[in-house]
Phi, psi and omega in degrees: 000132181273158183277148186271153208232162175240157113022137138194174193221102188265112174293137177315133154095344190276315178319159185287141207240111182248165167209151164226097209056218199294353199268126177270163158236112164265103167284135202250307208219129113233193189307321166314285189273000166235041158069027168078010181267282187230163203219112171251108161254153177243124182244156162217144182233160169229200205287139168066004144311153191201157158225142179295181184270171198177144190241179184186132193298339166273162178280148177228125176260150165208138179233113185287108191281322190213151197042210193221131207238094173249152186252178210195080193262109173077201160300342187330151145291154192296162169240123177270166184216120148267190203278142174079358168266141167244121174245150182251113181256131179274160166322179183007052172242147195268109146203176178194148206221154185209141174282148186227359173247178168281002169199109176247158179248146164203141162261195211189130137252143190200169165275160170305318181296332201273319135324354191237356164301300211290322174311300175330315218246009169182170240247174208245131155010074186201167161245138178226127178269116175288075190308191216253341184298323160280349165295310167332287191307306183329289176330315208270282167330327186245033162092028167299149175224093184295130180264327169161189182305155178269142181291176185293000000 
């Protein structure tokens, strides 16, 4: 059951500010503050950031703000999504992404839970390398299942 939520207005620079390596995360909406409905982060990356392919029972939205975004469904060959594409992932579908420009923005739409993963998986306002035993640990908790590299 979700908690009753007030309005609110997240302003450039006031979110919580994560980083996993080169990668910034702001979180904008999570379940805390919207009563468990959703979870909105803003990442900005930079070339050859990757995530492997990998499934999870949440949904994932991604709105490209800046740059070239390519994705990676199954076995599919990749699909670039450029700044005004939006894709969409259902639960338990294989994907995965690499930046092909020199800095893409994006937002993530997701459930909360599938937000307090990303959280898991990187650091409070630092840049950091995020080793593979807390990836791991992450994984396991919020049912992430790494399938394997994204192709060439």
């Amino acid at each position: 059951m979700s908690q009753m939520t007030k309005a609110y207005i997240a302003q450039p620079g006031t979110s919580e500010l994560r980083w996993t390596g080169e990668t910034s995360t702001y979180f904008l909406a999570t379940g805390g503050l919207t009563g468990e409905t959703i979870c909105v982060v803003e990442e900005q990356a930079i070339r050859g950031e990757s995530i492997p392919l990998h499934k999870h029972d949440d949904m994932e939205c991604f709105y490209i703000l800046e740059g070239e975004v390519m994705f990676y469904f199954g076995v599919e060959p990749g699909t670039e999504a450029r700044a005004g594409a939006f894709v969409h992932i259902p639960g338990n579908t294989i994907h995965g992404f690499r930046i092909e420009s020199e800095i893409a923005r994006y937002l993530i739409l997701t459930t909360p839970r599938h937000g307090e993963f990303y959280r898991a998986i990187s650091l409070p306002a630092t840049r950091a390398t995020i080793g593979d035993e807390i990836i791991a640990q992450a994984c396991q908790k919020y049912e992430v299942e790494l399938v394997g590299p994204l192709p060439n």
